[in-house]
C-alpha positions as CSV (number, residue, x, y, z in Angstrom):
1,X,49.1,-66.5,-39.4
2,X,51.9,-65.6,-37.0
3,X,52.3,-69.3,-35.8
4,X,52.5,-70.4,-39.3
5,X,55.3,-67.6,-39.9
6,X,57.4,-68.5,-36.7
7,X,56.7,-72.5,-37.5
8,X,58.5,-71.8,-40.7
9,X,61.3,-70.1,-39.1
10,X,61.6,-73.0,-36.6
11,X,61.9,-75.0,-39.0
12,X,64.8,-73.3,-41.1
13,X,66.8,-72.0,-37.8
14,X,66.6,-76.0,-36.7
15,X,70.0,-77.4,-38.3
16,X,68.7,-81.2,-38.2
17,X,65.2,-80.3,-39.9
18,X,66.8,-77.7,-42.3
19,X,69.0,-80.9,-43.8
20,X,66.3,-83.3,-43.7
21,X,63.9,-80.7,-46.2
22,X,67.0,-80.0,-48.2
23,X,68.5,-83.5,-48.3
24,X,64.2,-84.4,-50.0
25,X,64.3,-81.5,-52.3
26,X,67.7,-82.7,-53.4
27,X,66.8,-86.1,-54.1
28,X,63.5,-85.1,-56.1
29,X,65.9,-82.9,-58.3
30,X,67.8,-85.7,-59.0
31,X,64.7,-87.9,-60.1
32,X,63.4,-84.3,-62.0
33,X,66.8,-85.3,-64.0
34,X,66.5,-89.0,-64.8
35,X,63.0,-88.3,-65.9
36,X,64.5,-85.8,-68.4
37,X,66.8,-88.6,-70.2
38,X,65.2,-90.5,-72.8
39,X,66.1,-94.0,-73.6
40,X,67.7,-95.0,-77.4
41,X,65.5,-94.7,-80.4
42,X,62.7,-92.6,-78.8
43,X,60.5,-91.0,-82.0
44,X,59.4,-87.6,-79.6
45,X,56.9,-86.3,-82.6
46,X,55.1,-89.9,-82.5
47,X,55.1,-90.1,-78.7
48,X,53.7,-86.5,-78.4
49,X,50.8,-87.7,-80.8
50,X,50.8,-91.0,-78.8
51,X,50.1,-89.3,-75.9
52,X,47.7,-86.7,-76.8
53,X,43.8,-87.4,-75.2
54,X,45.0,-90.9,-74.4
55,X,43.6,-91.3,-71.2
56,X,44.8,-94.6,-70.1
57,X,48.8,-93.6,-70.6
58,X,48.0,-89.9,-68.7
59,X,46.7,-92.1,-65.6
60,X,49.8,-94.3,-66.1
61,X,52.3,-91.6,-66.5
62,X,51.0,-90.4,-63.0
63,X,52.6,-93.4,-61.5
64,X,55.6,-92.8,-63.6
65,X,56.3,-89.3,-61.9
66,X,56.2,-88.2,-65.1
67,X,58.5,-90.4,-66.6
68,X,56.3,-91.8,-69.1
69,X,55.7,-89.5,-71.4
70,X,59.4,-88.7,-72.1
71,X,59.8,-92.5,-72.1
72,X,63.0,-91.5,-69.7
73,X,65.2,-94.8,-68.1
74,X,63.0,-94.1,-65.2
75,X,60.1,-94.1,-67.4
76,X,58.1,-97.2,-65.0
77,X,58.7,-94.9,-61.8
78,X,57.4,-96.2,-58.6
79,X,55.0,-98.6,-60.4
80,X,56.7,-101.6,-59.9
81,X,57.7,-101.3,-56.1
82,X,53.8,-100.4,-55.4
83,X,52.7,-103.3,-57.8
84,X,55.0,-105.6,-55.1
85,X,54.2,-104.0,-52.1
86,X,50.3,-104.5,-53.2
87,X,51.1,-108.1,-53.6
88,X,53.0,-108.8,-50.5
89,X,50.0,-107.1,-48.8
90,X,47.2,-109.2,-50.3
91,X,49.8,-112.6,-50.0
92,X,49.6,-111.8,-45.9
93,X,45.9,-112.5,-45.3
94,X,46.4,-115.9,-46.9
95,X,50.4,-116.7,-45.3
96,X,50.4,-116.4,-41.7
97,X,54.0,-115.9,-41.6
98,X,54.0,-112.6,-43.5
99,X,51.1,-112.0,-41.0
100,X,52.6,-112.5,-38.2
101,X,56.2,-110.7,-39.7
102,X,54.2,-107.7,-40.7
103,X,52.5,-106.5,-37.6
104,X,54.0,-109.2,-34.7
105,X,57.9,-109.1,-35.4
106,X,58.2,-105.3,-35.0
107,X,60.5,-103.2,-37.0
108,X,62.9,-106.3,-37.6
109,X,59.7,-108.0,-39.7
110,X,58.4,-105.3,-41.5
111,X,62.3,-104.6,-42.7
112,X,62.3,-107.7,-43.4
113,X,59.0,-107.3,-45.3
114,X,59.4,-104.5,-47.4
115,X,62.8,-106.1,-48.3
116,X,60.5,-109.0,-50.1
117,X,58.8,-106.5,-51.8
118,X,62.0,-104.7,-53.2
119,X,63.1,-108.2,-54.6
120,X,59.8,-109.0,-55.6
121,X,59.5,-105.3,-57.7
122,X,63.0,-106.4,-60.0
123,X,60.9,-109.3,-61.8
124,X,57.9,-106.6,-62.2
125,X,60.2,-104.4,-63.6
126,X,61.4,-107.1,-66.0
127,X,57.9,-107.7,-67.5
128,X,56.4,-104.0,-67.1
129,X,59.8,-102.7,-69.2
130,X,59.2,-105.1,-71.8
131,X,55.3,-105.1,-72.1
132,X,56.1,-101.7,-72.9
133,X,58.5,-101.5,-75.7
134,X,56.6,-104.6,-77.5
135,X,53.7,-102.0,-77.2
136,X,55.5,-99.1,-78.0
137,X,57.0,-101.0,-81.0
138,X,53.6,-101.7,-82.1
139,X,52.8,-98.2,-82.0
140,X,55.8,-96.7,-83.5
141,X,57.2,-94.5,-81.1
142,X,60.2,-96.6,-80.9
143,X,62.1,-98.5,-83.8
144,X,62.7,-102.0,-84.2
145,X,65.3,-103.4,-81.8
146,X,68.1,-106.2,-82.4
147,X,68.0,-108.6,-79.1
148,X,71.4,-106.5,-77.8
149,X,68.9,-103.4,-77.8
150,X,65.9,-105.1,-76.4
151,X,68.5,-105.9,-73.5
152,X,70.0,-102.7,-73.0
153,X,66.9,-101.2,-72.9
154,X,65.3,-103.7,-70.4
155,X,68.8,-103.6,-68.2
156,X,68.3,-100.0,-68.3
157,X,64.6,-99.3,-67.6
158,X,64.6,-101.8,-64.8
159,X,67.9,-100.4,-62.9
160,X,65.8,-96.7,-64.1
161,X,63.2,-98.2,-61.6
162,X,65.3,-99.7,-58.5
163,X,67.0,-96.6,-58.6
164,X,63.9,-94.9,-58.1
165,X,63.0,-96.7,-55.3
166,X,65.7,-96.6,-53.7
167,X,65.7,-92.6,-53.7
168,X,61.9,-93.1,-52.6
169,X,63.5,-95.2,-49.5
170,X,66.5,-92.7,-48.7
171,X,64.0,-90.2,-48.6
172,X,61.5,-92.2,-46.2
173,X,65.1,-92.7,-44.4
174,X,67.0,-89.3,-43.9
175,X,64.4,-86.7,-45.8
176,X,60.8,-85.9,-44.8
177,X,57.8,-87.6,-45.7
178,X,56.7,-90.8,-47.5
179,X,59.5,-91.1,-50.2
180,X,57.3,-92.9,-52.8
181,X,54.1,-90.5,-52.1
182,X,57.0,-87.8,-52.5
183,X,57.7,-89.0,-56.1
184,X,54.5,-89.2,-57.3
185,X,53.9,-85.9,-55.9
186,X,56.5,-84.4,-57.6
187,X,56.0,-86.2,-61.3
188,X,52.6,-84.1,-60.9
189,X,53.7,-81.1,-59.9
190,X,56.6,-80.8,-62.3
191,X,54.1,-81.4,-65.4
192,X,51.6,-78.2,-63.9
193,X,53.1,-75.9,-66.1
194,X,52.6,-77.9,-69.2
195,X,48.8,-78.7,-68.2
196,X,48.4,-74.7,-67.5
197,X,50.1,-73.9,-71.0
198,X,47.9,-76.2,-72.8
199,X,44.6,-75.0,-71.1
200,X,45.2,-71.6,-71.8
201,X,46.2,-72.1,-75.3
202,X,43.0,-74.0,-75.6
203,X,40.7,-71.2,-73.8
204,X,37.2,-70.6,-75.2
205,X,35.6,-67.5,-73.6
206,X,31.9,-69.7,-74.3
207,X,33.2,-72.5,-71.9
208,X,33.9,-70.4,-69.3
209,X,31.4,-71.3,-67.0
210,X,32.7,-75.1,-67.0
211,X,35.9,-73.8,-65.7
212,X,34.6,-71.8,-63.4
213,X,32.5,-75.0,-61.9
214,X,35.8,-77.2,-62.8
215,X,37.6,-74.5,-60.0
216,X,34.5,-74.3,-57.7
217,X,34.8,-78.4,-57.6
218,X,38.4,-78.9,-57.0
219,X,37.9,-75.8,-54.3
220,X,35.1,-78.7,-52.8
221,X,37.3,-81.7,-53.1
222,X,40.6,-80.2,-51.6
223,X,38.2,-79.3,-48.1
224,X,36.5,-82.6,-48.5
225,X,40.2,-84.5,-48.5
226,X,41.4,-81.9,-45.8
227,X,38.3,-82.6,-43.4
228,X,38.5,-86.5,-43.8
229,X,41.8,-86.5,-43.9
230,X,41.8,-84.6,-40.1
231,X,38.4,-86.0,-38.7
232,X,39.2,-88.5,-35.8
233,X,36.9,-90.5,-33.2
234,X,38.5,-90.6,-29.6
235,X,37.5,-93.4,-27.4
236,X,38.5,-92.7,-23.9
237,X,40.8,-94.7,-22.6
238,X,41.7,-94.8,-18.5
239,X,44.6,-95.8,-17.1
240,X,44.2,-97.8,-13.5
241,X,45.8,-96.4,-10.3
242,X,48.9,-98.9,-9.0
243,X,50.9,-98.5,-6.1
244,X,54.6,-99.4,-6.2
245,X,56.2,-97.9,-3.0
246,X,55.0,-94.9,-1.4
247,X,53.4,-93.8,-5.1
248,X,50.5,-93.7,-6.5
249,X,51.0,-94.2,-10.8
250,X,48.2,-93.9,-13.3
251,X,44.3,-92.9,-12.3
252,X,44.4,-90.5,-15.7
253,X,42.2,-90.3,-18.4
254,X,43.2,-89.8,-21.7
255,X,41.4,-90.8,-25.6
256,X,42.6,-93.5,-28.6
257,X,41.9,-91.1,-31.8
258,X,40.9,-93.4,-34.7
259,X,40.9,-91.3,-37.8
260,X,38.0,-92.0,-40.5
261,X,40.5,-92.3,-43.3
262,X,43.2,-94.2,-41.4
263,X,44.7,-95.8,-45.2
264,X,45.5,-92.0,-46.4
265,X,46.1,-92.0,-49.8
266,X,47.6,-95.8,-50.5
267,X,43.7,-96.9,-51.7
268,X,44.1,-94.7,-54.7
269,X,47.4,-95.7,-55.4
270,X,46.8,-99.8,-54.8
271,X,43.0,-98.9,-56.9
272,X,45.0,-97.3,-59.4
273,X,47.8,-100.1,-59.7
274,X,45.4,-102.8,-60.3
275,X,43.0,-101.0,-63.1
276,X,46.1,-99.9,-65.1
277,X,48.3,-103.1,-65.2
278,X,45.8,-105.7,-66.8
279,X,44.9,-103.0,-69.1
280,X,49.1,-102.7,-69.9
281,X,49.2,-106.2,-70.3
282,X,45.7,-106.6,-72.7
283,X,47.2,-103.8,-75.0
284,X,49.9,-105.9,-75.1
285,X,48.5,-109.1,-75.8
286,X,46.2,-107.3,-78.3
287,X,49.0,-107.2,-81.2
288,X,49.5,-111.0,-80.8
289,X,50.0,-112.9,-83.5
290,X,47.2,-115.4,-81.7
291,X,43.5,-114.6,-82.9
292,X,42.2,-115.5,-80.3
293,X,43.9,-113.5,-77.8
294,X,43.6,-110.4,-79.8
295,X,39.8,-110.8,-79.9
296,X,39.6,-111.5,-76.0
297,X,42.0,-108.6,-75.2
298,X,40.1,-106.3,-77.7
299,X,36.9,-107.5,-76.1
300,X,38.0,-107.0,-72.4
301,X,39.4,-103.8,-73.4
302,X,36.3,-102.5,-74.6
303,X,34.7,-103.0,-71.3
304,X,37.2,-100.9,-69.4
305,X,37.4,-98.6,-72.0
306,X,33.6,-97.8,-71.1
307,X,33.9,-94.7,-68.3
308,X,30.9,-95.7,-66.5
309,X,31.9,-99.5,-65.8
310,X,35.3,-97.9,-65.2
311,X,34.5,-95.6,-62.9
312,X,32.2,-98.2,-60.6
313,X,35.4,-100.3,-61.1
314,X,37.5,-97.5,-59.6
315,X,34.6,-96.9,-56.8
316,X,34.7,-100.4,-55.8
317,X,38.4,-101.3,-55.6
318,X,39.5,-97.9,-53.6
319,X,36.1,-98.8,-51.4
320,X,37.8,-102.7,-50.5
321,X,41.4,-101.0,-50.4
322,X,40.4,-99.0,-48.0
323,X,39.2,-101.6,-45.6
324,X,41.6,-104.0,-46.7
325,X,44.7,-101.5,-45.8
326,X,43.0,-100.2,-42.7
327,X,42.5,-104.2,-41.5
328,X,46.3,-105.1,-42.5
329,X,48.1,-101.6,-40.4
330,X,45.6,-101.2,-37.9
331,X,44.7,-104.7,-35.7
332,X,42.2,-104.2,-32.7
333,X,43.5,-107.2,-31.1
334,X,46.7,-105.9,-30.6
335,X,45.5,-102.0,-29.5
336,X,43.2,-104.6,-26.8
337,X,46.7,-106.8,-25.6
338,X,49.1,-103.2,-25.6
339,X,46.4,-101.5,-23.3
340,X,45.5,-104.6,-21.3
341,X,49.6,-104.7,-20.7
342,X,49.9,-101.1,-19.8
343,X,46.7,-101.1,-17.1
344,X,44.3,-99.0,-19.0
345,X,40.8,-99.8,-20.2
346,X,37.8,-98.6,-22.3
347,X,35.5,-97.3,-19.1
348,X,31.9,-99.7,-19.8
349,X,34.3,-102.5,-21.6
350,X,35.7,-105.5,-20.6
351,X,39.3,-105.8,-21.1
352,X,40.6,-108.3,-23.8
353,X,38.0,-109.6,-26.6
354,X,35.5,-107.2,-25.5
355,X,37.9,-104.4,-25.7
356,X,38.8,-105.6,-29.6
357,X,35.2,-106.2,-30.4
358,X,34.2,-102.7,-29.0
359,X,37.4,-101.2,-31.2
360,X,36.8,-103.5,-34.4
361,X,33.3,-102.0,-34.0
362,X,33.3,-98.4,-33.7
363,X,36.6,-98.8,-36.8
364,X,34.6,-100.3,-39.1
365,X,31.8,-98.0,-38.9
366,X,35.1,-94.8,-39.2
367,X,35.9,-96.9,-42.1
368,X,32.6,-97.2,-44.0
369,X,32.3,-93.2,-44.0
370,X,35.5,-92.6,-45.1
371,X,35.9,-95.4,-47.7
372,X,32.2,-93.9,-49.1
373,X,33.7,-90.9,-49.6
374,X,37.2,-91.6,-50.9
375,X,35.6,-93.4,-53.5
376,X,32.8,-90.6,-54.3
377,X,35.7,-88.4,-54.8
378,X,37.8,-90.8,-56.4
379,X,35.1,-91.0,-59.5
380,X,33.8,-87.8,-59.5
381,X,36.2,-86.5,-62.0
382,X,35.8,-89.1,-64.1
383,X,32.0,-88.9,-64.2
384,X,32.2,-85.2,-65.1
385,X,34.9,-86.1,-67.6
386,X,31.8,-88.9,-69.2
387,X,29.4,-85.9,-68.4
388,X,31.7,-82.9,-70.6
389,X,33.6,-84.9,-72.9
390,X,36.9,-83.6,-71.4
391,X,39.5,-86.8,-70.6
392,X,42.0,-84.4,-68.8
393,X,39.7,-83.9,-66.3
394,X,39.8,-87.6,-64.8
395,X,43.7,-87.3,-65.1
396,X,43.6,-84.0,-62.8
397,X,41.1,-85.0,-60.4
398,X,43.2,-87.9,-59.6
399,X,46.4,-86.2,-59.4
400,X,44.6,-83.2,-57.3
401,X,43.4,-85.9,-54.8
402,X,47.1,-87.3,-54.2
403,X,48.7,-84.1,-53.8
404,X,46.2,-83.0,-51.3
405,X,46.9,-86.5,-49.3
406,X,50.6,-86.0,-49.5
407,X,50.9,-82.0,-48.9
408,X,48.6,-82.8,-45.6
409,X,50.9,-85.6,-44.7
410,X,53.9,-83.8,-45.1
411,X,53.0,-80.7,-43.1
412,X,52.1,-83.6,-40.9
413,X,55.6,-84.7,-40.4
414,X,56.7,-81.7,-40.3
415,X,54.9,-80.2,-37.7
416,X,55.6,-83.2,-35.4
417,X,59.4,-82.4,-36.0
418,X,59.2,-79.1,-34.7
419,X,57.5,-79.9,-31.6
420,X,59.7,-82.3,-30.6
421,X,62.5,-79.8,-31.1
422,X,60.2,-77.6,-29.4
423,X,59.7,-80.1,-26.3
């Protein structure tokens, strides 16, 4: 406890640090405030009754940072920018050049890469902002438009949403922390009071025990995503003695620590992402004037409206995501050539292919137990929600599960800044 007390101290005596934290709490004011202005014609009474037990839109509104359910000009949040960079990552396994850009060309490429999936998030924006109002519009909340408005509001939700990515990338830049993650986190704290106000006003003394085992759960999955987050597997790794003069360099032993959840968070997000946008877009395409679409989008709507296909949907996509991210940041091939280069060497491997095979190996097996259980805690909300008939649930297990990821990432970053100004 006295560590944690004098870290905390370091880190508001250190003049560099102290304007990096206040430079990101500045910046998530400022997006507190553009998620506070609505756009033109917003019906709140209709939106409040919009919103109320609808699932779907409270998962949504998560991505939003909150956003969303004061249908604010930043109302699409970080959406768009994660729907692009999702894309960009799936389009490198099938274009060698964004391959090669992403993890050969150093920091030059992957500028260069997540400046293709800013572009690529403007055109998103485009077709999110308007899917939206057309749905909207067909719900109510907001009034018919003459094409002047429909282009306002389009000009404005879509700058609402660049803006917000670029405040996500300023504080990736000069603040602390993933500036996205950041966001989100901060959408979902920001709407805690609300949630609390509406539990307690809602209180039954007879369903006490379910909040009780609601608490004793959320106790379970905030250790579960602390220990995953932290477990590691070191493989030793030995550096070979050279002798340049009168010297002797190297001849020490130290470990590569591969972490069992070495994607963090982003499976959530990217599982997330791709459940809630076809569902957008069927909502959508169910008002059509076409019969046929509306019976296909009502059809495939009913499917993912079931929890229990939606829930081994969910299970299965943050399961691939979480090899699929893991294959695209973390490449044995290249840990084999860097230590290969520097003299060091797996004691009982061969250096090269053997090296990436032993690597590729002992990741994939890391991978499998953490992907298991990111997934297992993923859904387990959402089956209690199918089991006790409360949809909020599934909301708040999800949003617990990010803001565990990103609080431990954080005091991550945070921690290494203060020993290198310690060092």
């Amino acid at each position: 406890m006295k560590d944690f007390f004098n870290k905390i101290a370091l880190v508001f005596q250190d003049k560099v640090l102290r304007k990096r934290i206040f430079f990101t709490l500045s910046a998530l004011v400022l997006f507190r405030v553009f998620a506070a202005v609505p756009i033109a014609g917003v019906d709140h009474a209709k939106l409040a009754q919009f919103f109320a037990g609808n699932e779907f839109f409270g998962l949504l509104n998560i991505f939003s940072g909150g956003g969303l359910s004061q249908l604010s000009i930043v109302m699409l949040g970080v959406g768009p920018y994660i729907t692009a960079s999702i894309i960009m990552q799936l389009l490198t396994i099938m274009v060698p050049k964004l391959k090669e850009m992403y993890q050969e060309e150093g920091e030059a490429g992957r500028r260069r890469f997540a400046q293709y999936s800013r572009i690529l998030s403007v055109p998103l924006s485009i077709i999110q902002s308007f899917s939206f109002i057309k749905l909207l519009q067909n719900q109510q909340v907001l009034g018919q438009l003459t094409s002047l408005e429909m282009i306002t509001n389009l000009l404005v939700i879509t700058a609402g949403s660049v803006l917000l990515m670029w405040i996500g990338e300023l504080i990736s830049e000069y603040g602390i922390g993933n500036g996205v993650s950041l966001i989100i986190f901060a959408g979902i704290v920001a709407s805690l009071p609300t949630t609390v106000y509406q539990v307690a006003l809602s209180f039954e003394a007879s369903q006490l025990p379910l909040y009780l085992v609601f608490a004793v759960v959320a106790m379970v999955v905030i250790v579960g995503v602390v220990i995953i987050t932290e477990a590691e597997r070191p493989i030793p790794v030995t550096y070979a003695k050279q002798v340049r003069g009168n010297r002797v360099y190297g001849g020490t032993s130290t470990y590569l620590p591969l972490r069992i959840n070495q994607a963090g968070v982003i499976p959530i997000i990217f599982a997330m992402s791709i459940l809630l946008f076809p569902q957008m877009i069927l909502r959508f395409l169910q008002n059509a004037s076409n019969v046929t679409l509306q019976s296909i989008s009502t059809f495939l709507l009913d499917i993912l409206a079931n929890s229990w296909f939606y829930a081994i949907a969910y299970f299965v996509l943050v399961f691939v995501f979480t090899y699929f991210y893991t294959a695209v940041t973390f490449d044995p091939d290249q840990i084999s050539t860097n230590l290969q280069k520097n003299g060091a060497f797996i004691p009982g491997v061969r250096p090269g292919k053997s090296t990436s095979d032993h690597i590729s190996r002992i990741l994939t097996r890391l991978t499998l137990v953490g992907a298991v259980f990111l997934g297992f805690i993923a859904v387990l909300p959402l089956v209690m929600s199918g089991m006790t008939g409360i949809t909020a649930v599934s909301v708040g297990g999800t949003s617990l599960l990010i803001v565990v990821s990103v609080v431990i990432d954080l005091i991550k970053k945070i921690d290494a800044q203060v020993s290198i100004r310690e060092y």
